[in-house]
C-alpha positions in Angstrom: 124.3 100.5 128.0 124.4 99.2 124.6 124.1 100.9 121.4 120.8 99.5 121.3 119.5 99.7 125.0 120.7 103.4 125.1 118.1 106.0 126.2 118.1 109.4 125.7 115.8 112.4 126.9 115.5 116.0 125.8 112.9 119.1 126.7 111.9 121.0 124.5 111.0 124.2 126.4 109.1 126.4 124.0 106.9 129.6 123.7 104.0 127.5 123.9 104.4 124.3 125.0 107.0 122.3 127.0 107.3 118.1 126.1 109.6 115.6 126.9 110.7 112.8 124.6 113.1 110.3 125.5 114.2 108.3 122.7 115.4 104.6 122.8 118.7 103.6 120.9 121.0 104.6 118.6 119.4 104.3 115.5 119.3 106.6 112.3 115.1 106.3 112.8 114.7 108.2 115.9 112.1 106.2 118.1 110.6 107.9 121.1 109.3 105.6 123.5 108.0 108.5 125.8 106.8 111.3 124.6 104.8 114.0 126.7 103.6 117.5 126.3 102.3 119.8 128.6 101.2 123.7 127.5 102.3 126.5 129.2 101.9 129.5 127.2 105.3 131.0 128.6 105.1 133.3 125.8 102.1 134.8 126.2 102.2 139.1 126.5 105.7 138.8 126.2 105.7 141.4 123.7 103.8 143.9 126.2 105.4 142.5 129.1 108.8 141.9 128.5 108.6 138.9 130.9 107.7 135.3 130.5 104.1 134.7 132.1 103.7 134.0 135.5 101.2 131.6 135.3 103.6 129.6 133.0 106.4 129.9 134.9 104.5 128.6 137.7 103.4 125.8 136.0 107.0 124.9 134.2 108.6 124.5 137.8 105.9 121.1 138.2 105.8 119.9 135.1 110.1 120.0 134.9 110.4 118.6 138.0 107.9 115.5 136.7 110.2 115.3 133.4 113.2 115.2 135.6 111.9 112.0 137.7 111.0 110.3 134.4 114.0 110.8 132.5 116.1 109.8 135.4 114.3 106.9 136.2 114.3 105.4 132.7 118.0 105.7 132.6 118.2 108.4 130.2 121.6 109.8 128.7 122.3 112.7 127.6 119.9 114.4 128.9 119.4 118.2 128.2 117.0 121.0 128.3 116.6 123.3 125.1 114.7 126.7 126.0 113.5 128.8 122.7 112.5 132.0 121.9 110.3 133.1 124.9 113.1 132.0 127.5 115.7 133.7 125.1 113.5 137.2 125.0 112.4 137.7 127.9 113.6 139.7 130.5 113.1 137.3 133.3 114.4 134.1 131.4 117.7 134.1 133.0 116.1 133.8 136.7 114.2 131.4 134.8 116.7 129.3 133.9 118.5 129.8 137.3 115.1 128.1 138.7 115.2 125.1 136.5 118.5 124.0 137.1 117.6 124.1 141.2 114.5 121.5 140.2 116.6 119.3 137.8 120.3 119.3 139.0 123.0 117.7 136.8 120.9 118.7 133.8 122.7 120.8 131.5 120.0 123.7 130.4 121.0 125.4 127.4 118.8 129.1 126.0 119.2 128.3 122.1 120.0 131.4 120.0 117.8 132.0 117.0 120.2 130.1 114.2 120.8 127.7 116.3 117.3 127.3 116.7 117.1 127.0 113.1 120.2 124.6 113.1 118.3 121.9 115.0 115.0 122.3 112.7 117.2 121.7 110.1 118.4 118.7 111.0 115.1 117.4 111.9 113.4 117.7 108.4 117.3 116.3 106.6 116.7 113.4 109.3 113.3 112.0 107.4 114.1 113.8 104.0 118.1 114.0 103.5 117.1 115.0 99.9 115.2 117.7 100.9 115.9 120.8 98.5 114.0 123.3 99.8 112.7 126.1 102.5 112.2 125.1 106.1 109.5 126.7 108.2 109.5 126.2 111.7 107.0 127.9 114.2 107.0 127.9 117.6 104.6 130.5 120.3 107.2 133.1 119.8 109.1 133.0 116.9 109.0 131.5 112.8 112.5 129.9 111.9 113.1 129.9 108.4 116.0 128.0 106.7 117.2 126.7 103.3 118.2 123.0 103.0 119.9 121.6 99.8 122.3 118.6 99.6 122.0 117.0 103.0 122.5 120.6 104.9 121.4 124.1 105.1 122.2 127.6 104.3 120.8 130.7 105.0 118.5 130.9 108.1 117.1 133.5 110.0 114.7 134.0 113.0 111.9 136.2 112.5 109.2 137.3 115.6 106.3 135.5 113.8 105.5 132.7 116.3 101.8 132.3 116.6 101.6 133.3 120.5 103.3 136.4 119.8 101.6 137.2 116.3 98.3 137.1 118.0 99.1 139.6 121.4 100.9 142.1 118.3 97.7 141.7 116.2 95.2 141.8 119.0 93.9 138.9 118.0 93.2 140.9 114.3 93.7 138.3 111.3 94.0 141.3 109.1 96.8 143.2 111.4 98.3 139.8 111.8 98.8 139.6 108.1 100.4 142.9 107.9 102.9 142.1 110.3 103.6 139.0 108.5 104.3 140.2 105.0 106.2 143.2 106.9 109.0 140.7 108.7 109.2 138.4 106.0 109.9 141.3 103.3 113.1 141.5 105.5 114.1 138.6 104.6 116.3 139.2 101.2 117.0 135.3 100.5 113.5 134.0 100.6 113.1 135.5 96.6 115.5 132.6 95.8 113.0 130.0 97.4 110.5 130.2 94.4 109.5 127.4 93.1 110.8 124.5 95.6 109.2 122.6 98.5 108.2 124.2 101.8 108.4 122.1 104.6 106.6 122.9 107.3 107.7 121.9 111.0 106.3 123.2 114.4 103.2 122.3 116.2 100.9 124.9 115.2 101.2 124.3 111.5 100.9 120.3 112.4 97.3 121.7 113.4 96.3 122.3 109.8 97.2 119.3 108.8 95.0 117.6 111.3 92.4 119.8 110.4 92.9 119.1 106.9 93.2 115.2 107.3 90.1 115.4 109.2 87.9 117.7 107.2 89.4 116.0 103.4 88.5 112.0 105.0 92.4 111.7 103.9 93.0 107.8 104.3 96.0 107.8 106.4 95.8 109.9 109.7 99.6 110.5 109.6 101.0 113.9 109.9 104.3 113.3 109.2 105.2 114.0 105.4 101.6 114.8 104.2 101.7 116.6 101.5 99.4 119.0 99.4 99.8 120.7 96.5 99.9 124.8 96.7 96.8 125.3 95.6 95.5 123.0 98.2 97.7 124.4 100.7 96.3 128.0 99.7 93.0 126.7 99.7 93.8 124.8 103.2 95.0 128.5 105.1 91.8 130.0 103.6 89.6 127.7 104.9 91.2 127.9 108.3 91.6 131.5 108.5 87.8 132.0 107.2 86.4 129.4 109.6 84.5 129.9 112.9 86.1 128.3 115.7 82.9 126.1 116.2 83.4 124.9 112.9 86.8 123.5 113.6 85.7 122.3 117.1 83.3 119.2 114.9 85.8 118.0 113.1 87.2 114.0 114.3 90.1 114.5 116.0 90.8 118.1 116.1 93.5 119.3 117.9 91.8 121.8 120.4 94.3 123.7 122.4 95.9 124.7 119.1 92.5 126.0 117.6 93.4 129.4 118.5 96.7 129.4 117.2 95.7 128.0 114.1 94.4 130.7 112.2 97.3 132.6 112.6 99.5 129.9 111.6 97.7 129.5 108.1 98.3 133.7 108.2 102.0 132.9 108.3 101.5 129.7 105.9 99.6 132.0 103.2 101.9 135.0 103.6 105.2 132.8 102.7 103.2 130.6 100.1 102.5 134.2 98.3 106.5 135.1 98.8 108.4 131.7 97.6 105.0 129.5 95.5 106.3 126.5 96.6 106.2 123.5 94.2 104.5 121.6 97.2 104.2 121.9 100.6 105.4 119.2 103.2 104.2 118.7 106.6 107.4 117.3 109.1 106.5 115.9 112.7 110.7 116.2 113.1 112.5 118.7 113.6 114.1 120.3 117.1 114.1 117.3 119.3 114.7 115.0 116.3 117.8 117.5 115.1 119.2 117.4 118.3 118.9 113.9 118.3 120.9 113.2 115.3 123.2 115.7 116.0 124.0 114.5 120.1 123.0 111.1 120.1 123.0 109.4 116.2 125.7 111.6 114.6 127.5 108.3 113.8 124.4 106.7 111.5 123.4 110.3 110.0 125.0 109.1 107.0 122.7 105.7 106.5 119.5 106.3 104.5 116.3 106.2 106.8 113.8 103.9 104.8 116.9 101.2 104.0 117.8 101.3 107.1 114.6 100.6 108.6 113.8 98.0 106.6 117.2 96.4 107.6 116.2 96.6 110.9 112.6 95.6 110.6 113.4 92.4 108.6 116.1 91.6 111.2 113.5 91.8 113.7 111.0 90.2 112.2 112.0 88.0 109.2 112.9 84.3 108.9 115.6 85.5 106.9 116.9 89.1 106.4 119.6 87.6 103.2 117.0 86.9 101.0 116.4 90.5 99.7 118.9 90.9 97.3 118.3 87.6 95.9 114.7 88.9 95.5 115.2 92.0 93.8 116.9 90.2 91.2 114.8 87.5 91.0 111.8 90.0 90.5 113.6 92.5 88.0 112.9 90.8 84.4 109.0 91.7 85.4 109.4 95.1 85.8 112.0 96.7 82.7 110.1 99.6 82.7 110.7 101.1 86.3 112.1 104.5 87.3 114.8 104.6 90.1 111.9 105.9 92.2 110.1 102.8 91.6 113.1 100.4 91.6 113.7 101.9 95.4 110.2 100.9 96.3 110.8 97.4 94.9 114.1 96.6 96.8 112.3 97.9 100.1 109.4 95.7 99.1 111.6 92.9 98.8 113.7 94.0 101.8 110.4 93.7 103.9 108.9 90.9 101.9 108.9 87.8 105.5 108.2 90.3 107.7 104.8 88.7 108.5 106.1 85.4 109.1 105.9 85.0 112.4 102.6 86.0 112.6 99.0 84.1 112.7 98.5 82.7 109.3 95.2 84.1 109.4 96.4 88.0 110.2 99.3 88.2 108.5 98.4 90.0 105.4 96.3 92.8 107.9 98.9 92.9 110.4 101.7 93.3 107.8 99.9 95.6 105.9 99.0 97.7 109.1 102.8 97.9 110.6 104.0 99.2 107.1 101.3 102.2 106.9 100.9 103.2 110.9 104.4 102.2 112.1 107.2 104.3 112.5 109.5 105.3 110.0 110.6 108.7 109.4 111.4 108.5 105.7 108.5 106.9 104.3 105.8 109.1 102.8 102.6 108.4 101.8 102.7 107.2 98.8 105.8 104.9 99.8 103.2 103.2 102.4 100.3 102.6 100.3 102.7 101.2 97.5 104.8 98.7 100.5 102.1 98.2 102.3 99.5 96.9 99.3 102.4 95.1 97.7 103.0 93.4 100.9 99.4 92.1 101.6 99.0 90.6 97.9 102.1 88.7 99.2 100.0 87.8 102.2 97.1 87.0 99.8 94.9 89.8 101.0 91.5 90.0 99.3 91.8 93.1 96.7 87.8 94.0 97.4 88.7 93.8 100.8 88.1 97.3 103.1 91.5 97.0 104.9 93.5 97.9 101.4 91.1 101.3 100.5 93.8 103.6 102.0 96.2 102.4 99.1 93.6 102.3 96.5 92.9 106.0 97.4 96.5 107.5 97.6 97.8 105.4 94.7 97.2 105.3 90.7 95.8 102.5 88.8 99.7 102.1 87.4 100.8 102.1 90.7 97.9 99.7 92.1 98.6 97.2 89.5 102.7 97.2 89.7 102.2 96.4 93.5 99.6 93.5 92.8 102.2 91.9 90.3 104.8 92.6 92.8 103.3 91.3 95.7 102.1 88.0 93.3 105.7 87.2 92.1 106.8 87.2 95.7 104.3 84.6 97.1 105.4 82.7 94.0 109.4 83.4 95.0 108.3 82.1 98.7 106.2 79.1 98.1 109.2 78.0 95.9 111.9 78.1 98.4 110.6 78.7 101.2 112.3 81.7 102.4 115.4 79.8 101.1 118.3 81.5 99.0 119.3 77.8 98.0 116.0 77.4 96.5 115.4 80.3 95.2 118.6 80.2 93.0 117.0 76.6 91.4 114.4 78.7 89.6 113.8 81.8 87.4 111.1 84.2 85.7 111.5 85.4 82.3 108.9 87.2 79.9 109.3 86.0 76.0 107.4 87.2 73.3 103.7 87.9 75.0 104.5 84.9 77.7 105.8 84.5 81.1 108.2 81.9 82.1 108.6 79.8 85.5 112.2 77.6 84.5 112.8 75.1 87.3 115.5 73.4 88.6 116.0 70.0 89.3 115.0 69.9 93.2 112.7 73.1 92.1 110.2 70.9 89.9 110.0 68.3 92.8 109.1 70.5 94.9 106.4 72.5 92.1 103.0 71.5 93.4 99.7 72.6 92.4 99.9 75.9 95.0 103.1 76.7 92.7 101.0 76.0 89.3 98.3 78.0 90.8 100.1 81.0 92.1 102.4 81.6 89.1 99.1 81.6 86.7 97.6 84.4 88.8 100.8 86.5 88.0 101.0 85.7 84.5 97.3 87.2 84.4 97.6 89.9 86.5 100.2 90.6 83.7 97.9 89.9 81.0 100.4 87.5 79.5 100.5 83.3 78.5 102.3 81.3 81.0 104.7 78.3 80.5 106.9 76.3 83.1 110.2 75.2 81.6 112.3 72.4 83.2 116.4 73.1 82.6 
């Protein structure tokens, strides 16, 4: 297969759960095009036991045995199997294991150890946030990895018994006994002091519970996991809330993720417990982290270097873009209206730019929704919130979106007024830069924007002032407004 037509698979067999997800391509944004979980409690009594549980294992030998027929029959290599704390624990795992490989022959079955565990989750978050500087926190049913990231890598990382299957049979189901235990393994850990003060990032699917509860319960605008973020007082408040709450309670809310309401309220135990060890600046939620570390580790190892949001735009323009070679011409052409920015908002400007046709091949009267829609729901690993809202708005102005209209309110809620009005003169100078030439570098090159003395300028070329009609007059008037300034077109 090609680099691009690749397929790979991997299970993730965990305390809790077991999912496949087989990913398509080489790319440095993983993209699963099959993703299925199934949960199996394997965990569960371990801790009295000893053993994984019998109804589980029961259960694993059809649902692996499914996983194997898919996998195989969408052409999938590697493929692996990655078994985690329960199978590692318990006394029974390797008979386990023996019984796996007789259902899925040819499939290499590896039992992780607890740092390498933590070396996958690590790889994960870096594969959405390479600039993470942080503390990692991954939980599984049977065990809390915890992991410090700086520079593109990590550190320290340990393993600690504080998954939220084996928290709960420890406690008895006691939130008070639970948090005992917790503060009691974590005081163990005699790096975490050093953690104070920087972002927690939190991976694993019970704490993705919380922030489904909290997306639901808050009306957040963007039902997106994957780098939500809350301050720590909001995270504080968040693991109260959960912890305090009747199960019933949680049952109403849209959306909520039911077969991890149990678990939850001994995740936010764990969540409240480290927040009161490291007070994290912030905390950030991460849909990646084993299956997406292994990925990039096994399968993408040669792109790890790339960054994720440039190269998905890259790829998104190449896809769906007249032209993917005008994006440098427009960051240029775009730069005299915006002297002011930060290198955070310079980045957003060259993605904008970089994404700026990617509605062209779309029905004239959609393409401002349907743009606007594949920049804040599609997939992406590095863009956060903020990041959509500011693309995505920027991108529908282009696109001449209505601003009253309802399809825009997620950006108008997660972005400032600042922010609100450098994407509307964004998004204006690019419809200006496009009717001009067209998606044409040519073109574009004939013309130029400057601001002098309270007044923006449109100079024109020789072919450009030919082809300067009224939708030109008209659409560089609405910029010089939006930027409160006089506007004059100057022939050279």
């Amino acid at each position: 297969m090609s680099s691009s037509s690749q397929r790979s698979a991997i299970v993730d067999l965990g305390s809790n759960s077991v999912r496949l997800v087989v990913f398509e391509g080489v790319t440095r944004n993983p993209l699963p095009i099959f993703n299925e979980k199934v949960t199996l409690k394997l965990g569960r009594g371990l801790d009295a036991t000893g053993r994984l549980n019998d109804e589980g294992v029961a259960l694993a030998m059809d649902v692996l045995g499914r996983f194997h027929t898919v996998a195989r029959a969408m052409g999938a290599e590697p493929f692996e199997v990655l078994a985690t704390a329960a199978v590692r624990d318990a006394s029974n795992g390797p008979d386990f294991v023996d019984a796996i490989r007789a259902r899925m022959p040819g499939v290499p079955i590896r039992v992780l150890e607890g740092t390498e565990e933590a070396d996958y989750a690590a790889r994960g978050v870096l594969c959405g946030l390479p600039e993470a500087n942080g503390l990692v926190a991954d939980i599984g049913g049977g065990s809390l990895e915890l992991i410090h990231v700086a520079d593109g890598q990590y550190f320290e990382a340990v393993t600690t018994k504080l998954g939220v299957i084996r928290l709960h049979d420890r406690a008895k189901g006691s939130i008070e006994r639970a948090a005992e235990i917790a503060n009691e393994l974590l005081a163990a850990v005699n790096w975490l002091p050093g953690m104070t003060g920087r972002p927690l990032y939190l991976v694993g699917g019970a704490f993705r519970a919380l922030a489904r509860l909290q997306i639901a319960r808050t009306q957040y605008p963007l039902n997106l996991v994957h780098l939500f973020t809350l301050s720590e007082g909001e995270a504080r408040e968040m693991a109260d809330w959960v912890i305090a709450s009747p199960r019933r309670t949680l049952e109403k809310l849209p959306g909520a993720p039911r077969k991890r309401l149990a678990d939850a309220p001994f995740a936010a135990v764990v969540l409240r417990c480290l927040m009161e060890r490291v007070r994290p600046s912030k905390v950030v939620f991460s849909v990646d982290g084993l299956r997406e570390g292994w990925y990039m580790r096994h399968v993408a190892s040669s792109v790890a270097e790339l960054d994720p949001m440039t190269d998905l735009a890259a790829e998104m323009a190449n896809r769906l873009a007249r032209s993917a070679s005008l994006a440098e011409p427009l960051v240029s052409w775009t730069a005299p209206l915006f002297r002011d920015e930060t290198r955070t908002q310079k980045r957003l400007r060259e993605l904008a730019c970089m994404l700026s046709d990617i509605g062209s091949y779309d029905h004239p009267e959609y393409r401002a929704e349907q743009t606007y829609r594949r920049v804040m729901h599609g997939h992406g690993v590095g863009f956060d919130h903020s990041a959509r809202a500011f693309i995505g708005l920027t991108l529908a102005v282009r696109y001449e979106v209505s601003m009253d209209s309802p399809l825009i309110e997620p950006s108008r809620q997660l972005l400032s007024r600042s922010e609100i009005e450098r994407a509307v003169r964004l998004g204006l100078a690019l419809r200006l830069a496009y009717t001009l030439c067209a998606g044409t570098k040519v073109l574009l090159d004939e013309c130029r924007l400057l601001v002098e003395d309270g007044t923006l300028v449109l100079v024109l070329g020789a072919r450009s002032v030919r082809a300067a009609g009224s939708a030109v007059r008209r659409r560089f008037e609405r910029l010089a407004a939006a930027m409160q300034l006089e506007c004059q077109v100057r022939e050279e």
